[in-house]
C-alpha positions in Angstrom: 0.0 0.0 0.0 1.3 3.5 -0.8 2.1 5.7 2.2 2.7 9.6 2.3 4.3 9.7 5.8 8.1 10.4 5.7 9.1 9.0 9.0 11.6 6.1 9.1 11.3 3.1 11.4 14.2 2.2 13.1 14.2 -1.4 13.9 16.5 -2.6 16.9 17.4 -6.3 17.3 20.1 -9.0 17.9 18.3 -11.7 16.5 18.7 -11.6 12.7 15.6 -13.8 11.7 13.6 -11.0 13.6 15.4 -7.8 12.0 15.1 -9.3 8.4 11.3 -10.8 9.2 10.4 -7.3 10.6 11.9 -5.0 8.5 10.0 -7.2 5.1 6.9 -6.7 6.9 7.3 -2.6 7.6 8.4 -2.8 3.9 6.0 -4.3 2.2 3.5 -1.9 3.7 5.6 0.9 2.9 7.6 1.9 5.6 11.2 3.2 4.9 13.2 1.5 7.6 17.2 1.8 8.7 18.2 -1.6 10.9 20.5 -1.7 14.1 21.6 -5.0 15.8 23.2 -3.5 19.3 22.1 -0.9 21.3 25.5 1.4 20.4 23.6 1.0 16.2 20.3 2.1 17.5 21.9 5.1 20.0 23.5 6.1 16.6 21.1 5.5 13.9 17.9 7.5 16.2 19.5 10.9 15.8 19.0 10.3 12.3 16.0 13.4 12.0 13.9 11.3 9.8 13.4 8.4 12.1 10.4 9.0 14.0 9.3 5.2 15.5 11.3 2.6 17.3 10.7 -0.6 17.2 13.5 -1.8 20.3 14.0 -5.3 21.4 14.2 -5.6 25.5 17.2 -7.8 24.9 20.4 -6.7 23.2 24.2 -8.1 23.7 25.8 -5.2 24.8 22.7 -3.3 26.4 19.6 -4.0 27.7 16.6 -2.5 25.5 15.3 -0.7 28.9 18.9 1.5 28.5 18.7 2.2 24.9 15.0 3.1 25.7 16.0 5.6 28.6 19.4 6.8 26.1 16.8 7.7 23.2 14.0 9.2 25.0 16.7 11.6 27.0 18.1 12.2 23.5 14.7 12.5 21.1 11.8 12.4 23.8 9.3 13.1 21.3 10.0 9.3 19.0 7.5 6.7 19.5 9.0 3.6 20.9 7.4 0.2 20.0 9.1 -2.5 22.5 9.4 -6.5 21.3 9.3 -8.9 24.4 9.2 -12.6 25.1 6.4 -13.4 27.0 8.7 -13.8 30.3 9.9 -10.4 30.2 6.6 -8.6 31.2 8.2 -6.7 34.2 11.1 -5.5 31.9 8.2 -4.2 29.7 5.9 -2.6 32.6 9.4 -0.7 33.1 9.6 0.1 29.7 6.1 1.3 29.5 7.1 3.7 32.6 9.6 4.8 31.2 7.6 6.1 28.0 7.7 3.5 26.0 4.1 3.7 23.4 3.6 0.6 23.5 4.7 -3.6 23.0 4.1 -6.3 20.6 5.0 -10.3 22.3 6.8 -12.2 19.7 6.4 -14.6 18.2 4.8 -11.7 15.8 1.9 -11.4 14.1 2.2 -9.5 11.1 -0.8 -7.3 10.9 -0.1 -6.5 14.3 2.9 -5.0 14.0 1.8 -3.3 10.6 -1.2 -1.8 13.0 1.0 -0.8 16.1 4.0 1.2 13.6 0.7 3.1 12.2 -0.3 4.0 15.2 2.9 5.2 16.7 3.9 6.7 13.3 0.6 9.1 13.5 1.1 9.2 16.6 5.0 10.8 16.4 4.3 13.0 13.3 1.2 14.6 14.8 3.4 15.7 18.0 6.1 16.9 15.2 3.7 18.7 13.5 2.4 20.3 16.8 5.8 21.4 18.6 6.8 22.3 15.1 3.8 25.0 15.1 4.5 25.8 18.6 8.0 26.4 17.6 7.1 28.5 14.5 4.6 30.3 16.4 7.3 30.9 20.0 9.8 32.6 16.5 7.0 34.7 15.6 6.6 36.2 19.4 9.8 36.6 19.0 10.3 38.0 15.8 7.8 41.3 16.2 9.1 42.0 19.7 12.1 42.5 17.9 10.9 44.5 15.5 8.9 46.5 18.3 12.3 47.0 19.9 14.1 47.8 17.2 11.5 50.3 16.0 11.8 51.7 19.6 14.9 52.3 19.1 15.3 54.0 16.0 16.1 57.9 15.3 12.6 59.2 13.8 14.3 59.6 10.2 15.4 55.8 9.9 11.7 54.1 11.2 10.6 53.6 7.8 13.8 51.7 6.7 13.7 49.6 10.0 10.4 48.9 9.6 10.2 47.5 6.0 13.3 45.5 6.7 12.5 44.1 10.1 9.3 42.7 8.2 11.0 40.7 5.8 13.7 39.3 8.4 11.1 38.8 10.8 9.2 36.7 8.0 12.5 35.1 7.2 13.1 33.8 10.8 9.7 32.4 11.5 9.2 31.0 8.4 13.5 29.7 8.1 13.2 31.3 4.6 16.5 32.4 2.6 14.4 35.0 0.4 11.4 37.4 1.5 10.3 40.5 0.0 7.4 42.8 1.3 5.4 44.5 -1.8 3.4 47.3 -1.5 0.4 48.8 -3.5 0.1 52.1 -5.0 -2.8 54.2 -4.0 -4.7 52.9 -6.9 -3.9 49.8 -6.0 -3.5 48.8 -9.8 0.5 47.9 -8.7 3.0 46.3 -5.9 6.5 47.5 -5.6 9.0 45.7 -3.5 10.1 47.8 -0.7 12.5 45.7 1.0 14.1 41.8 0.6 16.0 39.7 2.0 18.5 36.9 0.0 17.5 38.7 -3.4 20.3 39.4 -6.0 19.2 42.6 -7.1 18.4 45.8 -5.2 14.9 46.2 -4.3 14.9 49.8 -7.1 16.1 47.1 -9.9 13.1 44.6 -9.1 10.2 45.4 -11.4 6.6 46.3 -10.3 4.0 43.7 -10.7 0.4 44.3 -11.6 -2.4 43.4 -9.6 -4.2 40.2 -10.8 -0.8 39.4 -12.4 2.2 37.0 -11.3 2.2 34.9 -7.7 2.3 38.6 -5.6 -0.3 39.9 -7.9 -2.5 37.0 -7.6 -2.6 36.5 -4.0 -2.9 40.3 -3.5 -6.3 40.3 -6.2 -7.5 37.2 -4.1 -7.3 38.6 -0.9 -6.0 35.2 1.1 -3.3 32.9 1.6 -1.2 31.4 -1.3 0.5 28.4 -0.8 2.3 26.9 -4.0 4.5 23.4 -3.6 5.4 23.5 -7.0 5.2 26.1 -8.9 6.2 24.4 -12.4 2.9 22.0 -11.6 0.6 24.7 -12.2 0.1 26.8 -14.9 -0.8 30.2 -13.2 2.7 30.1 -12.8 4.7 28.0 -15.3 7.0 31.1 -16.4 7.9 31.9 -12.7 11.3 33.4 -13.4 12.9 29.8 -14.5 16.3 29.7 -12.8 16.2 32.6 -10.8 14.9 31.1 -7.6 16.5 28.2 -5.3 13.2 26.6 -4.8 10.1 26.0 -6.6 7.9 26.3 -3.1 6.3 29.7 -2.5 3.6 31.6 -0.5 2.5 35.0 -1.2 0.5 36.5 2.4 -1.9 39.2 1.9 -1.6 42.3 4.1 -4.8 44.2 5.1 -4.0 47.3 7.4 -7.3 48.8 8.7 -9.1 46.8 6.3 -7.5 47.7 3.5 -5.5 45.8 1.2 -2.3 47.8 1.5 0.5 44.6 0.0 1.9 41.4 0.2 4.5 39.3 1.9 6.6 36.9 -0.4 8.7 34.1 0.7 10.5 31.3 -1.0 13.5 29.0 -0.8 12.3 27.7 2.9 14.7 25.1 5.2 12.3 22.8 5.3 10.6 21.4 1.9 7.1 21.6 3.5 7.5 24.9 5.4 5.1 26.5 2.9 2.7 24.2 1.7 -1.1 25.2 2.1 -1.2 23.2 5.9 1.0 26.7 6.9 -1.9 28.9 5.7 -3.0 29.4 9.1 0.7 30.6 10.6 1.2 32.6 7.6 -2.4 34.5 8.4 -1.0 35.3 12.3 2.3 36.6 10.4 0.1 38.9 7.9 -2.0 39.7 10.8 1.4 40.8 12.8 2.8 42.8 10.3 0.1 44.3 9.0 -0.2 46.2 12.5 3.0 47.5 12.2 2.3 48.9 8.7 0.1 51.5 9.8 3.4 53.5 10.5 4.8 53.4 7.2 3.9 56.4 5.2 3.2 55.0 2.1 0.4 52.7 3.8 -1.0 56.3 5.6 -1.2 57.8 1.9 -2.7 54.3 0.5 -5.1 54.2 3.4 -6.3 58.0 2.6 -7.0 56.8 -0.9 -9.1 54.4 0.4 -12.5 56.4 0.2 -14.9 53.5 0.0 -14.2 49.9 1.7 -16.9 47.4 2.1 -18.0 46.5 5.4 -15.2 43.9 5.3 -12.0 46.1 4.3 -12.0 43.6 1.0 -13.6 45.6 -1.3 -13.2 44.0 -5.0 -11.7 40.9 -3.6 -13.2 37.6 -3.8 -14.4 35.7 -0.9 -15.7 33.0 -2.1 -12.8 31.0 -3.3 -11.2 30.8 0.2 -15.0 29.7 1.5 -15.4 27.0 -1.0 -11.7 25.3 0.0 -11.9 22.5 2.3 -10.8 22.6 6.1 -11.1 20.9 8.9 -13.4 22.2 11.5 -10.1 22.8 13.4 -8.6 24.8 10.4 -12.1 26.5 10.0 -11.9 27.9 13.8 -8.5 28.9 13.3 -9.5 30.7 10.4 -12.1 32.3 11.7 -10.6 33.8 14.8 -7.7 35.0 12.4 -10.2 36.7 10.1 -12.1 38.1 13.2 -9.0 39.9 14.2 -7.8 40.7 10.7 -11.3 42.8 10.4 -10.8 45.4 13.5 -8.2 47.0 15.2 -9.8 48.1 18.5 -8.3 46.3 21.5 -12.0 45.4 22.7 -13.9 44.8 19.2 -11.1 42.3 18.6 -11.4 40.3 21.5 -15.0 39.9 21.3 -14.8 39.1 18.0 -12.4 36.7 18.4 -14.5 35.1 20.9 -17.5 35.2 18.9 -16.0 33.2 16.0 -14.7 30.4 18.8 -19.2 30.5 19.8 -20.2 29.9 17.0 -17.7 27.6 15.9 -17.7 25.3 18.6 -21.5 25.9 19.8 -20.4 27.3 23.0 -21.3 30.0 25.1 -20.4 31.8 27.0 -17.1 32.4 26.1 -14.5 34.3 28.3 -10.8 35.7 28.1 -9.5 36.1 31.5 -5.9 38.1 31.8 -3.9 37.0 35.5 -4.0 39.8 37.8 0.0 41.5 37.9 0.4 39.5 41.5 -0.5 36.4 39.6 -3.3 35.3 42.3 -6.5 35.9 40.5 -7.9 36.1 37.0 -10.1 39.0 35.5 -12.4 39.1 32.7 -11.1 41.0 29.7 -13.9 39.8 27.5 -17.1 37.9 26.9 -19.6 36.1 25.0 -22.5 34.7 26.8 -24.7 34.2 23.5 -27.8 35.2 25.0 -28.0 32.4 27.9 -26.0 32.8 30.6 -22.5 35.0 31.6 -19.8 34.2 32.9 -18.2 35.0 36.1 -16.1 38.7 36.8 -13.1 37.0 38.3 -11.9 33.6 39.3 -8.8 32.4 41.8 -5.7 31.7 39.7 -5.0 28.8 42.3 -8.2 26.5 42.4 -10.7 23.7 40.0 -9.6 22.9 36.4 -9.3 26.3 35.3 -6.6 27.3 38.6 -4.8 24.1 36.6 -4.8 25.2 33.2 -2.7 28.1 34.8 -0.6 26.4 37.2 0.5 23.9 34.8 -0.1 25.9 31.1 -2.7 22.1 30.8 -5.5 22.9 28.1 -8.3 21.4 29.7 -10.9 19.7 27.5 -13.6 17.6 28.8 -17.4 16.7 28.3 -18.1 16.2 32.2 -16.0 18.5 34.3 -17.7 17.3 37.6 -16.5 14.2 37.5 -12.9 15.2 37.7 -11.7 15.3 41.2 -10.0 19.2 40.9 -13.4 19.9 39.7 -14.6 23.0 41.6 -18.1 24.1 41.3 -17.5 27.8 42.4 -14.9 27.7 39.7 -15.5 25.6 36.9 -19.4 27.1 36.0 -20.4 30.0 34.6 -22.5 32.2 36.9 -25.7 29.9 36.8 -23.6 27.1 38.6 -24.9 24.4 35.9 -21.8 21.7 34.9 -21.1 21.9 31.2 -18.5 20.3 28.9 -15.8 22.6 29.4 -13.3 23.7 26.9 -10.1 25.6 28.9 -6.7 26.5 27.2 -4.2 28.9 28.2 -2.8 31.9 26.8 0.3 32.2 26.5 3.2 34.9 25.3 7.0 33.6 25.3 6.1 30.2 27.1 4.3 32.6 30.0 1.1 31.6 30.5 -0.9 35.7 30.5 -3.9 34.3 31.1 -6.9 31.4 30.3 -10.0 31.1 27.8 -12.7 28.7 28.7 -15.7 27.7 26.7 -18.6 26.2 28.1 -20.2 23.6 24.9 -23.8 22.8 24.5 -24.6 19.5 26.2 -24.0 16.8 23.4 -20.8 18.6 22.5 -17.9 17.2 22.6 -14.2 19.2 22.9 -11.0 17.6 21.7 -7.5 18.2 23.0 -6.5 19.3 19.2 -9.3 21.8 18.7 -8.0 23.3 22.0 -4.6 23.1 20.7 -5.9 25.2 17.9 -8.2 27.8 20.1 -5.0 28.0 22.3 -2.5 29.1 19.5 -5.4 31.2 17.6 -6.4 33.4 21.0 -3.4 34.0 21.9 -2.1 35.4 19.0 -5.2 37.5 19.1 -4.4 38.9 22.7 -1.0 39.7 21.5 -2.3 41.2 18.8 -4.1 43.9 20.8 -1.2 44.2 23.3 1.1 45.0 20.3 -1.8 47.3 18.9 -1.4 49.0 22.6 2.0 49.5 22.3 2.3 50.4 18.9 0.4 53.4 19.5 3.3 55.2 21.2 5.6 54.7 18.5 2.9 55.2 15.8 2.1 59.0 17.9 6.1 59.4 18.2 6.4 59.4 14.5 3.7 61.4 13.4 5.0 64.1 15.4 8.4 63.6 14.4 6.8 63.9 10.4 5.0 67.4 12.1 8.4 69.0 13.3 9.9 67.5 9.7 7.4 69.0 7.8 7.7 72.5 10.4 
């Protein structure tokens, strides 16, 4: 059977009959697989960044299996390791098992078994990759425009503009590990994008040639108004006669950038570290990074004069720009919430109308009210309500002990919390854990988190028949937080935005 999972199974034992059986089995279901007969092979062959399962035997000639086990997990703790046992050795595996191990297969082995047991640990390895992979991307973006905010801080009055334009594209670079970025902007018209500033480019950004709107990747995904994410661009024919030659990678996205909902430009990257770094499964990150920069825009002159010229905007700052296309694509209902909480907070720039729209997309999405945001207090002992949703049935409650039920643990420990009958946990605390009508719901409680702190919790209380999985609060977790630090960044932007339009007043003098 064809497979399109790209993690290697490492398979560890002495015994050569069950290295050879084994590894014809994984194969002729379609596993790549890398073999090791001693635990000194295995130790070596598992830094290998493509092996992502273990299958270890307990017993190995110069190491036991429960030492290799405790070696790799120390060295890669996030590899799933399968453990092969005779049926005597069940105390080596309950060991084993303690000591992380995902699971165990008896042999003799049973070859649909094992097929079953690699699947598993396989999804189960590359869907924690994928996950601290996004948390990883997401931690570089935090990172990346608090730079920028310093750096913009920093800078003399005359030189903001400059430091601005190229912090973008470095920022994008870093969060994105992308050799080449460019950021485009539109004339007032909006009939043309000009590159402004790049990274990794061979040419000055004055030698690069405009594009026209509707025309090219940049002009495309600017007329589109969302997301483009492009594997390979010589498979599709809007853009066969991409610049043959000229670029290290055939993998692209183009990110739209709406500043007070305008379309003011795009961000374009390419020649990414990883091969997958910008296929369409990244549209949601590359959203928060539009989202980010296009904050920051709003102090670039040329945005200002573009956003003047913006007499008439639709209701939705996308005047002109079709909708639909990005409606009719298909997403999970986690991707759809993500989406919608970016778009919420892509479509206002108020500290408060973003929140509660935010929260409003995570209602309806999830069939949940109310919904709260709760920011810890500066001594870190209480939570207070920043904003709310209660849909019309009940509200939720003004402040809640940082310390105490399900939601004092989502704080303690930065746990998401997702469950369909709260009360029968025992940390369950009914002063705590309900909204203000006392009534146990299915509770939905992640945290929110800026550089690994966890700032505060959101909790959403699901209609009874609901259900709330750990990966949709994954999702809300990543999605609301980047909203809060959205409007924190709003709030501090506003200083530097009101620093430079007076220095532009004693310019223009």
């Amino acid at each position: 059977m064809g497979r399109s999972q790209k993690s290697r199974v490492l398979i560890v034992d002495d015994e050569v009959f069950f290295l050879e059986a084994i590894d014809e089995i994984l194969g002729d279901a379609g596993y790549e697989t890398c073999r090791a007969e001693d635990g000194e092979g295995a130790l070596r062959l598992a830094q290998d960044p493509e092996v992502g399962v273990v299958v270890l035997d307990v017993r190995l000639p110069d190491m036991d299996g429960i030492q290799v086990l405790a070696h790799i997990r120390e060295m890669r703790p996030e590899l799933s390791i399968i453990m092969l046992s005779a049926s005597t050795d069940q105390e080596i595996v309950l060991e084993a098992l303690r000591l992380g191990a995902s699971d165990y297969l008896a042999k003799p082995l049973h070859d649909e078994e094992l097929v079953l047991a690699v699947g598993r640990a396989v999804g189960t390895y590359e869907a924690n990759h994928d996950r601290l992979r996004m948390r990883g991307r997401i931690d570089r973006l935090v990172d990346a425009m608090e730079r920028l905010s310093g750096l913009l801080r920093l800078a003399a009055p005359e030189d903001r503009v400059e430091v601005l334009r190229q912090g973008i594209v470095e920022a994008a670079a870093r969060v994105l590990e992308c050799e080449r970025t460019s950021l485009m902007l539109a004339d007032p018209e909006r009939d043309w994008l000009s590159v402004v500033a790049a990274r990794g480019a061979p040419v000055e950004c004055g030698s690069m040639s405009p594009r026209k709107v509707g025309e090219g990747a940049a002009g495309i995904g600017f007329a589109e108004g969302r997301v483009l994410c492009v594997a390979r661009a010589s498979d599709d024919d809007r853009f066969a006669g991409r610049a043959s030659g000229e670029y290290g990678s055939d993998a692209f996205a183009i990110v739209p950038l709406v500043c007070l909902g305008v379309p003011v430009g795009v961000l374009c990257l390419t020649e990414a570290a990883e091969d997958d770094a910008l296929d369409p499964g990244e549209a949601s990150l590359l959203r928060l990074l539009g989202m980010q920069v296009a904050e920051f825009l709003a102090a670039d002159p040329a945005v200002e004069r573009l956003l003047q010229a913006a007499v008439e905007v639709d209701v939705e700052g996308l005047a002109g720009f079709d909708r639909n296309e990005l409606d009719r694509t298909p997403i999970d209902g986690d991707a759809e919430l993500a989406r919608a909480v970016c778009e919420a907070v892509a479509a206002e720039v108020e500290p408060q109308r973003v929140l509660r729209l935010a929260l409003s997309a995570v209602s309806h999405h999830l069939g949940a009210a109310p919904v709260a945001l709760y920011m810890l207090s500066p001594d870190g002992r209480s939570l207070e309500r920043e904003a709310e949703v209660d849909g019309g049935l009940v509200g939720d409650r003004d402040g809640l002990p940082a310390d105490r039920g399900l939601t004092g643990l989502v704080v303690r420990v930065g746990q998401l919390v997702a469950t369909d009958q709260p009360e029968a946990d025992g940390r369950f605390d009914a002063s705590i854990d309900t909204p203000c009508d006392g009534l146990a719901r299915p509770l939905l409680g992640v945290p929110i988190k800026l550089r690994n702190k966890v700032v505060g919790v959101c909790r959403a209380f699901l209609e009874e028949g609901r259900s709330a999985s750990p990966r949709t609060a994954e999702v809300l977790s990543a999605a609301i937080s980047a909203a809060v630090r959205n409007v924190l960044l709003y709030r501090s932007l506003l200083q530097t935005i009101e620093e430079l339009a007076e220095a532009r007043r004693q310019s223009r003098g």
